[in-house]
C-alpha positions in Angstrom: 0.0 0.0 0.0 1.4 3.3 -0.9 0.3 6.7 0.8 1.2 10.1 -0.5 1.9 13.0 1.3 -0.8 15.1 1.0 0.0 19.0 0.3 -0.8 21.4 2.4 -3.4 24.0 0.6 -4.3 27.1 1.2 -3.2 29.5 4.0 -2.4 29.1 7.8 -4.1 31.9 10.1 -0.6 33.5 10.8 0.0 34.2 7.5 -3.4 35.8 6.8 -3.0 37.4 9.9 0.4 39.1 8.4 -1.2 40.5 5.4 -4.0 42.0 7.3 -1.4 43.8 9.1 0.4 45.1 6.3 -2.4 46.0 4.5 -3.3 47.9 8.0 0.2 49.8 8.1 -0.1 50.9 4.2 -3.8 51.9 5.0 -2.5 54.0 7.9 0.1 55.9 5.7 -2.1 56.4 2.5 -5.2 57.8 4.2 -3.3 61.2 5.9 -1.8 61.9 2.2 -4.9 61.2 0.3 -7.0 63.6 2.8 -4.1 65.5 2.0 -4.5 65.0 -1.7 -8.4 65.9 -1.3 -8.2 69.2 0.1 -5.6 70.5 -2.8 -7.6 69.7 -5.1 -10.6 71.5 -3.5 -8.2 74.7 -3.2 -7.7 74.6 -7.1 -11.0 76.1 -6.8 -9.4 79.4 -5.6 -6.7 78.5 -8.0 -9.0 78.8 -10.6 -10.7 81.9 -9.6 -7.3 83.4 -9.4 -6.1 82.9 -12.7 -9.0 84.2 -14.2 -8.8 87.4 -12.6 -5.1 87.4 -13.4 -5.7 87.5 -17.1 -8.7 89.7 -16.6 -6.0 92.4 -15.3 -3.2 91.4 -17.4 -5.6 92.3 -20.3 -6.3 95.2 -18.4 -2.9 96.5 -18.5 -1.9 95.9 -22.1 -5.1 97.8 -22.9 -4.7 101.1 -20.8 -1.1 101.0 -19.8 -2.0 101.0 -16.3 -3.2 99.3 -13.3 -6.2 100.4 -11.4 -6.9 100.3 -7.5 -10.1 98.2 -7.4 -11.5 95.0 -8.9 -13.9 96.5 -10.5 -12.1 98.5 -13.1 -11.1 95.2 -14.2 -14.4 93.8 -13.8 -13.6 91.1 -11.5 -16.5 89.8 -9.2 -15.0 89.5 -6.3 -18.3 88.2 -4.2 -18.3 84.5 -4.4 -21.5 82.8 -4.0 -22.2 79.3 -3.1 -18.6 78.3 -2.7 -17.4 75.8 0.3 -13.5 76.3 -0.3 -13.6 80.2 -1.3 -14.9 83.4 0.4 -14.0 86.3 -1.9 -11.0 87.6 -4.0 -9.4 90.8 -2.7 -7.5 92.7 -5.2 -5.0 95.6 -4.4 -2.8 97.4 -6.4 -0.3 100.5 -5.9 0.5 100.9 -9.4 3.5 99.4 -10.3 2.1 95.8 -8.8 -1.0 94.0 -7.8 -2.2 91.5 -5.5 -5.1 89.1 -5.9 -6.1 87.4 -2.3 -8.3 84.3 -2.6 -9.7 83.9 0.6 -10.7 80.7 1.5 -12.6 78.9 4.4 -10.2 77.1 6.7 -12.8 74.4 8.0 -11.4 73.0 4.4 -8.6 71.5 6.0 -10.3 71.4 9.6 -9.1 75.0 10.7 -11.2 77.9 11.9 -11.8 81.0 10.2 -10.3 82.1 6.9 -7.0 81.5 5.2 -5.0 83.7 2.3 -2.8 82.7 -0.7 -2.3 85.5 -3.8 -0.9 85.9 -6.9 1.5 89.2 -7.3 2.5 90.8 -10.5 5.0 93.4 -11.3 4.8 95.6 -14.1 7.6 95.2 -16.8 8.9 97.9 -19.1 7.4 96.1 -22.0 3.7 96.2 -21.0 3.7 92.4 -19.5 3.3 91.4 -16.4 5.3 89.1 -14.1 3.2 86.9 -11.9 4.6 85.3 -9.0 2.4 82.8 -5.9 2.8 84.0 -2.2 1.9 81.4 0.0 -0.3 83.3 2.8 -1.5 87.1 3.0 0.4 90.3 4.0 -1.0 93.1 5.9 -3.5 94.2 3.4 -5.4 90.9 3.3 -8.2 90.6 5.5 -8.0 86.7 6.2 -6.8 85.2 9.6 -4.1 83.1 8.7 -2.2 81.8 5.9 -3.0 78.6 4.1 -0.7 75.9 5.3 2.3 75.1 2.7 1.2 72.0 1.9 -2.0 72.6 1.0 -0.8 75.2 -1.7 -0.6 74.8 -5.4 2.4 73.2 -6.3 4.0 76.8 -7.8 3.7 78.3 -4.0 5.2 76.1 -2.3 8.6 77.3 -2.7 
């Protein structure tokens, strides 16, 4: 009579045991980056709203050869309606620069009140303009606080 060894088949509980860990640990490290992820992506609202009014006042200042004071010279709404992420757009402008503020809601990223981030251009000598981010507000910006680094748009972030 011969017997044969009979295979083992399947998995023991250890090793499932194992991979639920792993696949715990991985969970653990992906879920801060991915809420992470989800609120930079809701701040490209005010990423959008700011490029817009960007070109509306670089068009602006090829057209007239100046900047103006307020927004709406270059007819940019500044009131934002329905919006989770964004609260306004504040414009200011000394006339050889301007700022645009997007003011955004803080509870985006779990903070409290609002936050600042802005595009700033300088005037060149041949009629362009030269439009740099600045993570957070200055003096003239009515927000709180400044949006956190890592939330930014990758071109403010340093």
């Amino acid at each position: 009579m011969k017997f044969e060894k009979k295979t083992q088949q399947g998995f023991t509980l250890i090793e499932l045991m194992i991979v639920i860990a792993i696949v715990g640990i991985l969970a653990a490290i992906a879920l801060p980056a991915y809420q992470d992820y989800i609120t930079r992506s809701k701040l490209s609202e005010a990423t959008a709203a700011l490029a817009e009014a960007k070109t509306t006042v670089a068009e602006y200042y090829a057209a007239n050869g100046r900047l103006s004071a307020t927004a709406s010279t270059y007819g940019i709404n500044t009131a934002v309606r329905n919006s989770e992420v964004l609260s306004n757009l504040h414009v200011y402008s000394d006339g050889d620069e301007v700022s645009i503020y997007a003011l955004v809601y803080a509870s985006t990223w779990n903070g409290t009140g609002t936050a600042s981030f802005a595009l700033s251009g300088d005037t060149n000598a041949d009629g362009t303009i030269t439009w740099a981010c600045v993570p957070g507000g200055t003096t003239n910006s009515t927000a709180d606080d400044e949006v956190p680094p890592k939330y930014l748009p990758a071109n403010c972030r340093g």
